[in-house]
MIKOL-847299 format. One record per atom (N, C-alpha, C, O): residue in three letters; x, y, z. Coordinates in steps of 0.2 Angstrom, whole numbers, padded with zeros to 4 digits, always signed. Example, Ala and Ser with C-alpha at 12.3 -4.5 7.8 and 13.67 -1.06 7.14 Angstrom:
2
ALA+0066-0028+0039ALA+0062-0022+0039ALA+0066-0016+0039ALA+0071-0017+0042SER+0064-0011+0035SER+0068-0005+0036SER+0064+0000+0039SER+0067+0006+0040
END
This chain:
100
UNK+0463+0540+0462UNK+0461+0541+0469UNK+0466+0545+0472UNK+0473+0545+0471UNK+0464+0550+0476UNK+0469+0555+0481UNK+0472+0553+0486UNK+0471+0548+0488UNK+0476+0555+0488UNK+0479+0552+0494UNK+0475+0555+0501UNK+0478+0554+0507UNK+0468+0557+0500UNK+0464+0558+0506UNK+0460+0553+0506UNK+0457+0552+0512UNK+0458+0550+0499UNK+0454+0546+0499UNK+0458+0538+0500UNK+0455+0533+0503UNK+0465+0538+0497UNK+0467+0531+0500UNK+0468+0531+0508UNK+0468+0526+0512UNK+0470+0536+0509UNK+0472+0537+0517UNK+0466+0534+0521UNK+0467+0530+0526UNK+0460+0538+0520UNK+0453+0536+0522UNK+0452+0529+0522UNK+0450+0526+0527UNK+0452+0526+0516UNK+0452+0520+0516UNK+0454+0514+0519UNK+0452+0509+0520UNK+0460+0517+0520UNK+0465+0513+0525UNK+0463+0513+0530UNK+0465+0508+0533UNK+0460+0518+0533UNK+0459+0518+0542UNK+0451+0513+0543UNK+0450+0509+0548UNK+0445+0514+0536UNK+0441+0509+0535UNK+0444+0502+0536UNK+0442+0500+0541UNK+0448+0499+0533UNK+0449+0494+0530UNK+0454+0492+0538UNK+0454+0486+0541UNK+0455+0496+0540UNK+0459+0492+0546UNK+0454+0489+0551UNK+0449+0491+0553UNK+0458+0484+0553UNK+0453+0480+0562UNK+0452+0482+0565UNK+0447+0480+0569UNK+0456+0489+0567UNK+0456+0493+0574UNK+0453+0498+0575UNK+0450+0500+0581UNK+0451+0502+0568UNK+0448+0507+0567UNK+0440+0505+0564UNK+0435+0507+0566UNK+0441+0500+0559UNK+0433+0500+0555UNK+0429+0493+0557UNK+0431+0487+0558UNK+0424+0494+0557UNK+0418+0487+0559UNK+0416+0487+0553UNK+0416+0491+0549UNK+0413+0480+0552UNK+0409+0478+0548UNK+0403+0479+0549UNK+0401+0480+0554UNK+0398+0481+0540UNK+0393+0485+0544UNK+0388+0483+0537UNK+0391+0481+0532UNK+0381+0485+0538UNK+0377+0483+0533UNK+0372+0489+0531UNK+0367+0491+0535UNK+0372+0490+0527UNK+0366+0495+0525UNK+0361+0495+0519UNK+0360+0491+0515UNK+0357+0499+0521UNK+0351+0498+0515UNK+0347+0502+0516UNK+0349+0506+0520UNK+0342+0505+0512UNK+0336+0508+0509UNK+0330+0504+0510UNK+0328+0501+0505UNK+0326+0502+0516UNK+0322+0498+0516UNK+0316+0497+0510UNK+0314+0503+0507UNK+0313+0493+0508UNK+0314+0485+0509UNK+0318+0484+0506UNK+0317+0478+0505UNK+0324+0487+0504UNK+0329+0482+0498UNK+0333+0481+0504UNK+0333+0483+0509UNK+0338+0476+0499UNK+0343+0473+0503UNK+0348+0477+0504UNK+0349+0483+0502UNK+0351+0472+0508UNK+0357+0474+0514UNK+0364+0477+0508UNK+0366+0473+0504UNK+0366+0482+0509UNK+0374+0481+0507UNK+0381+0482+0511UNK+0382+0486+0515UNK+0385+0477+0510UNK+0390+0475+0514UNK+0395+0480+0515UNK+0400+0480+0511UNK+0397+0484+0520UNK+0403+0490+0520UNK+0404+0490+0528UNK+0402+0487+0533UNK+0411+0495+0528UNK+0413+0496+0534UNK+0413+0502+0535UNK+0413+0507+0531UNK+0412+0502+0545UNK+0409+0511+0547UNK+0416+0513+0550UNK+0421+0509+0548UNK+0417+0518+0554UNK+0421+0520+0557UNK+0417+0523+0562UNK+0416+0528+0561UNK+0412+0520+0570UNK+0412+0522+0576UNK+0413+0528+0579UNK+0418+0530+0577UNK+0409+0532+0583UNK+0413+0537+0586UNK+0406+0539+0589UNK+0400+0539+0586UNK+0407+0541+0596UNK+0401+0545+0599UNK+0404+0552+0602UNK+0408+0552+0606UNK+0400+0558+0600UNK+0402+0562+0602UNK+0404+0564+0611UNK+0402+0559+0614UNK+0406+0568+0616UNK+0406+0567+0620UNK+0402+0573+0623UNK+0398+0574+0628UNK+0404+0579+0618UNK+0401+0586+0620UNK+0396+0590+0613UNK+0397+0589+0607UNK+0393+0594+0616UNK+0389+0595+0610UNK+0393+0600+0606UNK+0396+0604+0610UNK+0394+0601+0599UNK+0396+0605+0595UNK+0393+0606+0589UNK+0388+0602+0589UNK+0392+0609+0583UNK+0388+0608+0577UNK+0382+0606+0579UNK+0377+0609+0583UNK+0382+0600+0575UNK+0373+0599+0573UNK+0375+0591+0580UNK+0370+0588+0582UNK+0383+0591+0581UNK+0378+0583+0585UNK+0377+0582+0590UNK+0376+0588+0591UNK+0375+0579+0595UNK+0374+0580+0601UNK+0376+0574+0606UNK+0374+0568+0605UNK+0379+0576+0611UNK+0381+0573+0617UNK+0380+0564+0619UNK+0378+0562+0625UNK+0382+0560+0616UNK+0380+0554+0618UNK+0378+0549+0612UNK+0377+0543+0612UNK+0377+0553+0604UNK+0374+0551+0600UNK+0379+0548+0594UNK+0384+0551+0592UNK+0377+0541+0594UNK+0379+0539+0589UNK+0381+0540+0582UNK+0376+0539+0578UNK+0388+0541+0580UNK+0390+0540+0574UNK+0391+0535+0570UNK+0393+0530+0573UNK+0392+0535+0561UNK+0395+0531+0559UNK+0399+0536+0554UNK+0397+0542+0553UNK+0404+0533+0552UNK+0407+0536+0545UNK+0409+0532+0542UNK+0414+0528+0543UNK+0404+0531+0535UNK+0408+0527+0531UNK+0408+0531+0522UNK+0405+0536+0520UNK+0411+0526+0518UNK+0415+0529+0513UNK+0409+0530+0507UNK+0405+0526+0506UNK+0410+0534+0503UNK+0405+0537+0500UNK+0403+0532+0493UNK+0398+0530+0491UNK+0411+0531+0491UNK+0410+0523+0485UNK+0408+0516+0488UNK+0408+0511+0485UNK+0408+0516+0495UNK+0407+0510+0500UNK+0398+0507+0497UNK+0397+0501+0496UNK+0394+0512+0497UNK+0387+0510+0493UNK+0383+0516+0488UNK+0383+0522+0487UNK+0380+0508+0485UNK+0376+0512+0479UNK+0371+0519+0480UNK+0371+0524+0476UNK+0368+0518+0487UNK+0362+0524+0488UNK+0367+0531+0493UNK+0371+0531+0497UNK+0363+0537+0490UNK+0366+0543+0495UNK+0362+0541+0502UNK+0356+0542+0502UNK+0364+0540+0506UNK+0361+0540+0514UNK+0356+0543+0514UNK+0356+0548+0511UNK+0350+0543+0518UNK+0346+0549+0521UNK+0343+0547+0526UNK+0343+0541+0528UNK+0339+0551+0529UNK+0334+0548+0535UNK+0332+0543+0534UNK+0332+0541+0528UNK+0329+0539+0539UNK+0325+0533+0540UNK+0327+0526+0535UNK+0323+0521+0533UNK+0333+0528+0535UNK+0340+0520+0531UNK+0340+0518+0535UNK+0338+0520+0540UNK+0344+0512+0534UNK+0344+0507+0541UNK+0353+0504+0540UNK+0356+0502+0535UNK+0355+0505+0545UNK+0364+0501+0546UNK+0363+0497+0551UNK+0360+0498+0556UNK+0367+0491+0550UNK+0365+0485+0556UNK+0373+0484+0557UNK+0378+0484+0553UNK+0374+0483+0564UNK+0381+0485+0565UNK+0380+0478+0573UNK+0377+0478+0578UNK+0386+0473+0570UNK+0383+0466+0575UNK+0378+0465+0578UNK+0378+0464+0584UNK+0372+0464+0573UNK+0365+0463+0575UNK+0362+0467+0575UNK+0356+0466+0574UNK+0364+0473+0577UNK+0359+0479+0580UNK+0359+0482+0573UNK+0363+0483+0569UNK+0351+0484+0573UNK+0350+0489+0567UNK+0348+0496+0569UNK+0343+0497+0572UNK+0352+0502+0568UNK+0350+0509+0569UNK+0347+0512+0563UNK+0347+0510+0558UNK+0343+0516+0564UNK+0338+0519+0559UNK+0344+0525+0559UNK+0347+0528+0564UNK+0343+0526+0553UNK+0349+0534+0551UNK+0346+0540+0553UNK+0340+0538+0554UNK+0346+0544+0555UNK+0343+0551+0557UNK+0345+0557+0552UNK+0341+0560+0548UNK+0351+0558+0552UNK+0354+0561+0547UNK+0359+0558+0545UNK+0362+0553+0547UNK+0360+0563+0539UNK+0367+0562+0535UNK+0372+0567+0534UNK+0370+0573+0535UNK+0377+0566+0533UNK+0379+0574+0533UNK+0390+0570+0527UNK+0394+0567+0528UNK+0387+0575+0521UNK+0394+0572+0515UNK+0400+0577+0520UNK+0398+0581+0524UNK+0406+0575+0519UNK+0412+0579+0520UNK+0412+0583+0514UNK+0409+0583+0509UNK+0416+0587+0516UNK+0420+0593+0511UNK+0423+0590+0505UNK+0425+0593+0500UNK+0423+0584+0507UNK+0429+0581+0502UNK+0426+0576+0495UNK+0428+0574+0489UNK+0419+0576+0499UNK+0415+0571+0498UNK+0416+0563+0495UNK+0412+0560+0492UNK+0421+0562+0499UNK+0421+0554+0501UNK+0421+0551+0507UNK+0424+0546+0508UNK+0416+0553+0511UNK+0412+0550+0517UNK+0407+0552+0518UNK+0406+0558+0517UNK+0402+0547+0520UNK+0395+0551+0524UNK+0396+0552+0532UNK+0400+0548+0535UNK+0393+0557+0534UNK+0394+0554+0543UNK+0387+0553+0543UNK+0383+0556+0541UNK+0386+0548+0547UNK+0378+0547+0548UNK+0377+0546+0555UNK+0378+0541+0559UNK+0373+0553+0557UNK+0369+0550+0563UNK+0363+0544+0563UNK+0359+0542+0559UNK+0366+0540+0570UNK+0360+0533+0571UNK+0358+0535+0577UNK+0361+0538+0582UNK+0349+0531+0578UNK+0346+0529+0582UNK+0345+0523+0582UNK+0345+0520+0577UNK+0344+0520+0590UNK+0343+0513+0591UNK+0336+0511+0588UNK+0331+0513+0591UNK+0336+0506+0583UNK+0328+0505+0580UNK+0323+0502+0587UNK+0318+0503+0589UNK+0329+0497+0588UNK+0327+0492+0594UNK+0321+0496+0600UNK+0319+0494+0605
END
């Protein structure tokens, strides 16, 4: 493991930084992981203004993310919109909408 990858990890793995979070590929079941939050505040790239992010770790689940995945994050489940791997390729960032 690298030391971008333990460093990453570390920031998931903490209380202050990472939530607990659950994902899936509907209809299959739920898998157990942590995100890292963030909403952007200004538009830049591909995100936009107000839209929720996750980032979580790339070994965190069995499936590659894609549209219309679902992460439930304290009851609330977001339908994925996109996905986007880092450079490094140990995280995904995933844009969510609210399913609700």
């Amino acid at each position: 493991m690298s030391a971008f990858a333990r460093s990453l990890a570390a920031l998931h793995a903490d209380q202050n930084m990472g939530v607990a979070a659950q994902f899936r590929r509907p209809p299959y079941t739920w898998q157990a992981c942590r995100v890292i939050l963030s909403q952007p505040t200004e538009v830049f790239g591909t995100a936009r203004a107000g839209t929720l992010e996750a980032e979580i770790l790339a070994g965190a689940i069995l499936d590659t993310p894609q549209r219309g995945d679902e992460l439930m994050i304290a009851g609330t489940t977001y339908t994925i919109d996109a996905a986007e791997r880092d450079v490094l390729a140990l995280s995904w960032r995933l844009t969510l909408a609210d399913r609700n």
